[in-house]
Structures are given as structure tokens and as C-alpha cells.
Backbone as CSV, one residue per row, in Angstrom:
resi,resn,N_x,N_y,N_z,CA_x,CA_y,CA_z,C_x,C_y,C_z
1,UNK,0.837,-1.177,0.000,0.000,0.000,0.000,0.889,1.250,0.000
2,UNK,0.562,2.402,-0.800,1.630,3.593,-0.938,0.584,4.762,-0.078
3,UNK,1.558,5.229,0.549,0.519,6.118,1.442,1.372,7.966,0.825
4,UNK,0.771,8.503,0.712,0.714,10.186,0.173,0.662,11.061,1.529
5,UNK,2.221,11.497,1.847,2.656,12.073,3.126,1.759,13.673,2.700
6,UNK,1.288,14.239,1.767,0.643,15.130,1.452,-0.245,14.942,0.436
7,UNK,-1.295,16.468,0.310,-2.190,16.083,-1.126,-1.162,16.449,-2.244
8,UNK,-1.089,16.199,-3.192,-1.097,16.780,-4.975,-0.911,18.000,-4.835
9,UNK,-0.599,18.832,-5.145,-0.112,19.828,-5.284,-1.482,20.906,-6.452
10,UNK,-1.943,22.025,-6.109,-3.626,22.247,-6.865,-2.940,22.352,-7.971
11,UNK,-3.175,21.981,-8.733,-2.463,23.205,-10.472,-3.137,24.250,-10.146
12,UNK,-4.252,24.492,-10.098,-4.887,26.062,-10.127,-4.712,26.720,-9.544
13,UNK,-3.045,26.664,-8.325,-2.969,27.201,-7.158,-2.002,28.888,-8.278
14,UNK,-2.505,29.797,-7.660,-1.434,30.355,-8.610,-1.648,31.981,-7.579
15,UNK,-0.317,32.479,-6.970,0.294,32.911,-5.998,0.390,34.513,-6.605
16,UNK,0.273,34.893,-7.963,0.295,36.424,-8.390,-1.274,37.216,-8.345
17,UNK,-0.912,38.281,-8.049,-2.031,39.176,-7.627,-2.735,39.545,-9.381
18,UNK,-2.222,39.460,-10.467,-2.901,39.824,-11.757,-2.232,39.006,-12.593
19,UNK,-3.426,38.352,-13.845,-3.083,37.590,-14.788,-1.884,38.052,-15.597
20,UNK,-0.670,37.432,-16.097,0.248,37.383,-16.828,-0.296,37.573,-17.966
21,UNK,0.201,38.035,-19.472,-0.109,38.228,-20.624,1.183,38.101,-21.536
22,UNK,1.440,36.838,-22.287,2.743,36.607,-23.353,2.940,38.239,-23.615
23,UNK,4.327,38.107,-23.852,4.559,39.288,-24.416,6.178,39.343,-24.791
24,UNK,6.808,39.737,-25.975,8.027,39.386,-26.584,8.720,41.096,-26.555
25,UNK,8.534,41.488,-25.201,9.184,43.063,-24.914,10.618,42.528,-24.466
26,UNK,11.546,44.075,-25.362,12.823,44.204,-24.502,13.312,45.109,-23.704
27,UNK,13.970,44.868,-22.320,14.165,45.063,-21.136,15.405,45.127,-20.937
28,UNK,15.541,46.178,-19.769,17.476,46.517,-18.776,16.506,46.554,-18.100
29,UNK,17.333,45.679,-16.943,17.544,45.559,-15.532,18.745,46.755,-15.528
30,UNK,18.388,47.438,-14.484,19.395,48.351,-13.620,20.061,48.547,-12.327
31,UNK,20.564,48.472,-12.101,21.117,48.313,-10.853,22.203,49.063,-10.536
32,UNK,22.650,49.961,-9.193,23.610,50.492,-8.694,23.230,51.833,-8.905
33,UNK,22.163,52.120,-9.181,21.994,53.529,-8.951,21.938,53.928,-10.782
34,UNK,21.754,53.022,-11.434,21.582,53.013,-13.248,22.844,53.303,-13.497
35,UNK,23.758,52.719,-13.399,25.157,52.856,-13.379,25.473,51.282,-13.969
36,UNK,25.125,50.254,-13.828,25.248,48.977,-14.382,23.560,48.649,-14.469
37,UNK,23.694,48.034,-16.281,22.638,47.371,-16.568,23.298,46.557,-17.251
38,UNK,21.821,45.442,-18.034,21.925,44.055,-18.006,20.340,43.939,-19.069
39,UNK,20.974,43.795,-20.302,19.343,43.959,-21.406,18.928,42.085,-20.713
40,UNK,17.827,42.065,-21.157,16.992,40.933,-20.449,15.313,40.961,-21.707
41,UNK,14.687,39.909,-22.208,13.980,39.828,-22.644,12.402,39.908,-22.088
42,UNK,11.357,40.119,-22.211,10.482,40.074,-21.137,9.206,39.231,-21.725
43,UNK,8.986,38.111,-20.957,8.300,37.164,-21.520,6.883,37.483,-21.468
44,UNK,6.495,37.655,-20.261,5.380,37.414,-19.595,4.882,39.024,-18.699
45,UNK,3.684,39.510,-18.979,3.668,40.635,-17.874,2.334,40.944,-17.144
46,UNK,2.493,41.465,-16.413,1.379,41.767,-15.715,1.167,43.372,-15.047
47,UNK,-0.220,43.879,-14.214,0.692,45.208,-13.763,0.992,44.841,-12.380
48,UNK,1.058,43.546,-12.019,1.747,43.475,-10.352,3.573,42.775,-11.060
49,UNK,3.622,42.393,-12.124,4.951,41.712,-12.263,5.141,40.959,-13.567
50,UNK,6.541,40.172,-13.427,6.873,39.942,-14.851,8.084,38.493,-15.234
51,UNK,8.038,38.001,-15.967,9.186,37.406,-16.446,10.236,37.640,-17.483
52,UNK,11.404,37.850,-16.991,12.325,37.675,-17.327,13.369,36.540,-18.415
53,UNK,13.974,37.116,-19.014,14.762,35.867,-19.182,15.997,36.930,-19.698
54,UNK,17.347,35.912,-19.636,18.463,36.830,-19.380,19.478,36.079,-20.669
55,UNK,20.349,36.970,-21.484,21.182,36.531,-22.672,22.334,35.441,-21.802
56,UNK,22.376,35.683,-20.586,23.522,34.623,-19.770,23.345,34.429,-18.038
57,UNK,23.406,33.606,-17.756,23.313,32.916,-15.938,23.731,34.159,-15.732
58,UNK,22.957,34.688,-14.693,23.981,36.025,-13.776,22.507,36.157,-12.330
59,UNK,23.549,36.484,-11.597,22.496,35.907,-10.105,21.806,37.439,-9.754
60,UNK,20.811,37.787,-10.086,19.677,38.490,-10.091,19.888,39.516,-8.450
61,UNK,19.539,40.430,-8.593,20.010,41.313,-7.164,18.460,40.966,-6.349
62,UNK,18.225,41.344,-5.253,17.090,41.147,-4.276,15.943,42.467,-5.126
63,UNK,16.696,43.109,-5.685,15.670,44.754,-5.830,16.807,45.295,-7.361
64,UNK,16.215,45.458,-7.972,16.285,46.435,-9.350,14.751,47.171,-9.840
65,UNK,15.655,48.189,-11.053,14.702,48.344,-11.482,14.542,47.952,-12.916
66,UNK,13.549,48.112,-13.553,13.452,46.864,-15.068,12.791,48.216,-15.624
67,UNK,13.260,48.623,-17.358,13.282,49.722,-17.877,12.726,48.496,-18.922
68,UNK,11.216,48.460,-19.581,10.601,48.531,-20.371,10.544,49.377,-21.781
69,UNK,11.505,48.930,-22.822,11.636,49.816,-23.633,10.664,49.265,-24.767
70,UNK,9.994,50.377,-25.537,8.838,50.781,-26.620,9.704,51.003,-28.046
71,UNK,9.734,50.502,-28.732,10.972,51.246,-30.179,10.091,51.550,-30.539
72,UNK,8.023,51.477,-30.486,7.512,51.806,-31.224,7.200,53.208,-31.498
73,UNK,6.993,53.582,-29.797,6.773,55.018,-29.203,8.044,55.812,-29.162
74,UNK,9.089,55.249,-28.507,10.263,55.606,-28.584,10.023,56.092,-26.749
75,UNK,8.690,55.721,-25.988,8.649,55.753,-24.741,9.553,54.803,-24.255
76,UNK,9.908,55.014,-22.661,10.065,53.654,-21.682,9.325,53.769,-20.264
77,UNK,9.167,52.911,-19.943,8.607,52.567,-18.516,9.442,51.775,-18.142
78,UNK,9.697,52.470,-16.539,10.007,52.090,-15.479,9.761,51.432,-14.456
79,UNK,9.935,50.221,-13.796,9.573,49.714,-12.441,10.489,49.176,-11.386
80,UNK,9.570,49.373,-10.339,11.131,49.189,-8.886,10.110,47.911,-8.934
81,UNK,11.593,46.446,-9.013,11.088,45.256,-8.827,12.153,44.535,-7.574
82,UNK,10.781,43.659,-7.295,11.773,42.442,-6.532,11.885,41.540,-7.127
83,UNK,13.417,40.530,-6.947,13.286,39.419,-7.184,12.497,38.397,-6.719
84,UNK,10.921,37.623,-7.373,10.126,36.835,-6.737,10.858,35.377,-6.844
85,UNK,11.534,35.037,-8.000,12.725,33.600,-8.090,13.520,33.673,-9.504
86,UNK,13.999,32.459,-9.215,15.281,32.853,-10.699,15.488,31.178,-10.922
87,UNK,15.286,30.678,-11.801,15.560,29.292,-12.256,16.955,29.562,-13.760
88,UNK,18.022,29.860,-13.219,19.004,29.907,-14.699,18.912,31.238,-15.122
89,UNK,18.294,31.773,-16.782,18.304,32.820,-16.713,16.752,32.940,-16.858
90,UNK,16.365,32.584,-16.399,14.699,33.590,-16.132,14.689,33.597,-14.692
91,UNK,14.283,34.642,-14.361,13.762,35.946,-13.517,11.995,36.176,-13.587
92,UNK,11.381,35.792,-12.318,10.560,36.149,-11.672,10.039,37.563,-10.703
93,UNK,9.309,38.314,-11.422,9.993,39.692,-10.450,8.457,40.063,-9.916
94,UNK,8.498,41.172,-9.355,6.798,41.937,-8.589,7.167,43.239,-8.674
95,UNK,6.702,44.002,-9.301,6.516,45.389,-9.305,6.223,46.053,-7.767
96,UNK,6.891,46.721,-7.196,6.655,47.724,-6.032,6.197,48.995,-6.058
97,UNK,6.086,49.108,-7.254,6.168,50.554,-7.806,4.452,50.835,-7.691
């Protein structure tokens, strides 16, 4: 008999405050006061947060900010993020802003 030290895990369990939306935007991470950045692709977004993914492994700071660039507008947006996790190079982040 196999006994299940817990339940299954929900799939529908899902821990972000607003639905994600695909999205093939490019992104700098900034850090040090915008003195060192780091372009980063942006997969996934939301307006509480976002995914990341990075051109190479590099270990993600606790707090940046992620500069949303527009080539269409020639705008950018800004956000003060936390790191929510990091599997390699994607980056999990939450907008504070």
C-alpha cells in the first residue's frame, strides 16, 4: 500500500495578484543607482509583475529596477522590482512601484 505524506499539489494554485499576458518586450535591468545594466527579454507581464529571461546565468540582485523599452513610441517605462525567483536565466519579479 503507498501512502501520500501530502495532497497533490492544486495546479490552479497560482500565488500572483494579476493575470500574466505573453509578451516578446525588450528590457534593462538596472542596478547600482543606473550605473550597471543588463538587457533581459520580457516574456510574460502583468501590472503586479513579470518574467524575465536573461542573454547569460547572472544571479539576479534582491531589488532592481526593469526599464521597459517601446521602439515603437520611442517611450520607456520604469519599475522598482523584486526578485520573486530565478531558475538559470529567467527571472521572476513583482513590481513595487
Amino acid at each position: 500500500m503507498i501512502h501520500s505524506l501530502s495532497p497533490p499539489p492544486d495546479k490552479n494554485e497560482n500565488k500572483r495578484t494579476a493575470d500574466r499576458h505573453r509578451t516578446l518586450k525588450a528590457g534593462r535591468i538596472e542596478v547600482n543607482g543606473h550605473a550597471s545594466t543588463f538587457d533581459c527579454m520580457i516574456r510574460d507581464m502583468s501590472e503586479s509583475g513579470a518574467r524575465l529571461v536573461l542573454k547569460a546565468v547572472w544571479a539576479a540582485p534582491a531589488q532592481f529596477d526593469l526599464l521597459v523599452l517601446n521602439p515603437n513610441t520611442g517611450k520607456s517605462d520604469r519599475h522598482a522590482c523584486l526578485t520573486a525567483w530565478q531558475k538559470g536565466t529567467v527571472i521572476g519579479v513583482r513590481f513595487t512601484d
